[in-house]
C-alpha positions as CSV (number, residue, x, y, z in Angstrom):
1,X,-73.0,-32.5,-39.2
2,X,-74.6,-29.9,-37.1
3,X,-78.2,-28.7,-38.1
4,X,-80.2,-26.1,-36.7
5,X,-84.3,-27.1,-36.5
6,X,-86.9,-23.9,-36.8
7,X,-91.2,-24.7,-36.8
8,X,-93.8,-23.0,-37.8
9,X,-92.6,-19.3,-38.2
10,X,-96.0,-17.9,-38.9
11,X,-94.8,-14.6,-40.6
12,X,-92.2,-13.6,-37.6
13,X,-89.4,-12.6,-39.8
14,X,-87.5,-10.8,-37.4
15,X,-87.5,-13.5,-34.9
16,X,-86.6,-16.2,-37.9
17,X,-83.7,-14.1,-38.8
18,X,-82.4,-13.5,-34.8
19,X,-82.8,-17.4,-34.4
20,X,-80.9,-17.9,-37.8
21,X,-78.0,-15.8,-37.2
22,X,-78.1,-18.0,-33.5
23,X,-78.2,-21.2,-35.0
24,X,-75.2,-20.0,-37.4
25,X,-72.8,-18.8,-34.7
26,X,-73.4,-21.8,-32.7
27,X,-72.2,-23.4,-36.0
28,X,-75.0,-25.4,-37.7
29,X,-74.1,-26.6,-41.0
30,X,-77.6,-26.0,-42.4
31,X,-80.6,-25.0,-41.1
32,X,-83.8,-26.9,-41.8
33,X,-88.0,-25.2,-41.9
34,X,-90.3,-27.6,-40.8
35,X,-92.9,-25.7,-42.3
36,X,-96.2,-23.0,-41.7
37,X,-93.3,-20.0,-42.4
38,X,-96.3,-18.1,-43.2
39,X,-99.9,-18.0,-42.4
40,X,-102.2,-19.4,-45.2
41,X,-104.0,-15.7,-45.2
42,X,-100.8,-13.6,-45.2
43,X,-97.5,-13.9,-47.0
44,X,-94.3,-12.7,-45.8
45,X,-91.8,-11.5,-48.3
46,X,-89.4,-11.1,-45.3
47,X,-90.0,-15.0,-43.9
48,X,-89.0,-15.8,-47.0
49,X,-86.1,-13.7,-47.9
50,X,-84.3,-14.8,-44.4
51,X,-85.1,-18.9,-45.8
52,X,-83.7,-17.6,-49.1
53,X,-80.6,-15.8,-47.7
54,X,-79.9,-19.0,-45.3
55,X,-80.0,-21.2,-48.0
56,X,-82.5,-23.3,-45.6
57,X,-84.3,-26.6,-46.5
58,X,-87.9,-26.0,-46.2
59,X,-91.4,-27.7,-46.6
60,X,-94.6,-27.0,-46.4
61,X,-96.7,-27.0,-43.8
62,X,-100.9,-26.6,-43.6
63,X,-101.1,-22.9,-43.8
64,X,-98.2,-22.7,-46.9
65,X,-100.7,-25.9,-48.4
66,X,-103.9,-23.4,-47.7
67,X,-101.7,-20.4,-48.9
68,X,-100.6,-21.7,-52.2
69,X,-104.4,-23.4,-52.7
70,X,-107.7,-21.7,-54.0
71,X,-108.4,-20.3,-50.7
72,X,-105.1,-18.3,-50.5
73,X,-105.4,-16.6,-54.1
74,X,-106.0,-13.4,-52.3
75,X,-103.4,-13.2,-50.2
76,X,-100.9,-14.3,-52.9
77,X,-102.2,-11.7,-55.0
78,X,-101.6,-8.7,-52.5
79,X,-99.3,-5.9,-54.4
80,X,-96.6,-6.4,-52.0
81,X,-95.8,-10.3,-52.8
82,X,-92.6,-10.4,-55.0
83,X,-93.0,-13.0,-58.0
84,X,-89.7,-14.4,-57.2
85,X,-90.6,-15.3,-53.6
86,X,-93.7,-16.4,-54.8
87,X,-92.6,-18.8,-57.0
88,X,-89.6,-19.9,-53.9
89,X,-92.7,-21.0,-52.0
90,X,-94.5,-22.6,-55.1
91,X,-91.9,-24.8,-55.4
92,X,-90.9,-26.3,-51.9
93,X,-91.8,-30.3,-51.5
94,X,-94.3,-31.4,-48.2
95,X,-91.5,-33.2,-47.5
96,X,-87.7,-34.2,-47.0
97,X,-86.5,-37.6,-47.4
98,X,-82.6,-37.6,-47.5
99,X,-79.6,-39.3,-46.0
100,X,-77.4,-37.2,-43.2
101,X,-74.0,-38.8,-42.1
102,X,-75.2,-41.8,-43.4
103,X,-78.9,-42.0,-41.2
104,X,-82.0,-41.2,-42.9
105,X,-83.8,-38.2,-41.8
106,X,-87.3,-37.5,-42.7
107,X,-88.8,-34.2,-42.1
108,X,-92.4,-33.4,-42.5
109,X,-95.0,-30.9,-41.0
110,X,-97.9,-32.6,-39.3
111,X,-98.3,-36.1,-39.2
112,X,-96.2,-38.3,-41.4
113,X,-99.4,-40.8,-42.7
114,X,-102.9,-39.4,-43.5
115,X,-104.2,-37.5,-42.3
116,X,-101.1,-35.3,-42.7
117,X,-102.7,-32.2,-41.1
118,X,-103.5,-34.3,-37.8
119,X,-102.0,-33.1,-34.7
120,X,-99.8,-35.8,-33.5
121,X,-98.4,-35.1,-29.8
122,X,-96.1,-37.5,-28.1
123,X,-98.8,-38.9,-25.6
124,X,-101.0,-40.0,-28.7
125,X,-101.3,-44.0,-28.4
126,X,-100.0,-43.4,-32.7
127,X,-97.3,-41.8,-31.8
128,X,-95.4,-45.8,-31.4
129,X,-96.0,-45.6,-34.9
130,X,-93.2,-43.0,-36.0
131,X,-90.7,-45.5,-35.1
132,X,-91.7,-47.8,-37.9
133,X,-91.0,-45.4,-40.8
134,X,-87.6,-46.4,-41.3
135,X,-86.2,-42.9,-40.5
136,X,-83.5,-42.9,-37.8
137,X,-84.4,-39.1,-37.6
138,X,-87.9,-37.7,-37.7
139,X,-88.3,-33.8,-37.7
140,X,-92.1,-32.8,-37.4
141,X,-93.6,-29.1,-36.8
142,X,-96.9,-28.9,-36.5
143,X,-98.3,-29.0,-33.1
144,X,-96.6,-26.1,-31.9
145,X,-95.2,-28.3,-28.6
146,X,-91.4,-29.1,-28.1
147,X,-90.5,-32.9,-28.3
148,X,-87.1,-34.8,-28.0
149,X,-88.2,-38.7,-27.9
150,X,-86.6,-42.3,-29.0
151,X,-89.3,-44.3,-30.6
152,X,-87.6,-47.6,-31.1
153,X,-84.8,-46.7,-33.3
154,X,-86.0,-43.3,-34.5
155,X,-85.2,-40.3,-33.0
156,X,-88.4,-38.1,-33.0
157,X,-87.6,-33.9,-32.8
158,X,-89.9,-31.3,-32.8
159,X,-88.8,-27.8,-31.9
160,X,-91.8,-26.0,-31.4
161,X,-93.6,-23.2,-33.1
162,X,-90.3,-20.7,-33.4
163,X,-92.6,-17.7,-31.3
164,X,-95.6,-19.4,-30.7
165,X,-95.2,-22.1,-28.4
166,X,-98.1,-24.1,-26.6
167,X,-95.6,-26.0,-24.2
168,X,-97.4,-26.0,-21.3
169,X,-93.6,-25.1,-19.7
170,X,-93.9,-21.8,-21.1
171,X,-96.0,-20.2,-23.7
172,X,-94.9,-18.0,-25.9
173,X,-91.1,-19.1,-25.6
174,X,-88.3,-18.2,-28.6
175,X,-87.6,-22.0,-29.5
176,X,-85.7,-24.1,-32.1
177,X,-83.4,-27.2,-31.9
178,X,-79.9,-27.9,-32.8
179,X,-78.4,-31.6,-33.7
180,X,-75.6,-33.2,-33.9
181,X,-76.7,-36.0,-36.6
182,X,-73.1,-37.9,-36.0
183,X,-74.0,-38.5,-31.7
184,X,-77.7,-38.0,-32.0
185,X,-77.6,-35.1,-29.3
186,X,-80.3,-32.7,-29.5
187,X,-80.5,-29.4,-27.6
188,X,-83.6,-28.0,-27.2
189,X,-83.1,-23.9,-27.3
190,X,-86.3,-21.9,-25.5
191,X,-86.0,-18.9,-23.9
192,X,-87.9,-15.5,-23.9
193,X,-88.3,-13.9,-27.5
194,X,-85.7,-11.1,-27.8
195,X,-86.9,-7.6,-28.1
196,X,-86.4,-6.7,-32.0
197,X,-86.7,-3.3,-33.4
């Protein structure tokens, strides 16, 4: 199975949808969100109409936990939310735990043991630890930095903030991931952000 990987979004909806229609044509089988689609002061009917029309997996991240909280009553009150995307976003889990041609993948946003909302980069001394969760793939968002790393027998993936990178390789980058979960091969797509109308 082929699966396209898209981070933290942050309300780019245009950039979601280019990347989508990428990941498609380069023939993912699904596309999974490893959450912060929006920002937790702003919600994007658009974000969520490209996850919606994509049939993508999605969970949430710190600013969709914020967002949907007390603090984000506000923003999810703005006239221009739509109730049914509203309710989409209500219901996504803060995690996928599921089986993939027959390894175990396990997506989450930040961290995948408290605290959840810790940024956990690849030369963190806890980063060992993600190769003792029993998942033979790990998909984490988060820290807005691309990572393709083997810990023990877990493959860990992070593609980056979609338009927001803080790779010190380039800021700013368009970037996502595609994988092949039967051969493990990851390929790491950044590139400039395309010019959208």
């Amino acid at each position: 199975m082929r699966l396209g990987i898209v981070a933290d979004v942050h309300c780019d909806a245009g950039l979601l949808a280019v990347a989508a229609a990428e990941m498609t044509a380069a023939g993912v089988d699904e596309i999974l969100l490893a959450g912060d689609a929006h920002y937790e002061y702003r919600f994007s009917n658009e974000v969520t109409e490209v996850i919606r029309e994509y049939g993508m997996r999605y969970i949430a991240g710190n600013h969709e936990l914020r967002l949907m909280g007390p603090t984000g009553e506000r923003a999810r009150s703005a006239p221009h939310v739509r109730r049914s995307n509203l309710e989409f976003v209500a219901g996504i889990p803060v995690s996928l735990d599921t089986v993939v041609d027959g390894r175990r993948l396990l997506m989450v946003h930040g961290c995948p043991w408290p605290p959840y909302d810790r940024y956990l980069n690849s030369d963190d001394p806890d980063f060992r630890q993600c190769g003792e969760l029993g998942a033979d793939i790990l998909i984490m968002g988060h820290t807005h930095v691309p990572v393709c790393k083997r810990v023990g027998q877990t493959l860990v993936i992070n593609p980056s903030s979609l338009g927001k990178s803080l790779d010190p390789a380039g800021f700013g980058l368009m970037s996502y991931a595609l994988l092949d979960t039967a051969s493990e091969e990851v390929t790491m797509v950044r590139r400039p952000k395309p010019e959208i109308s």
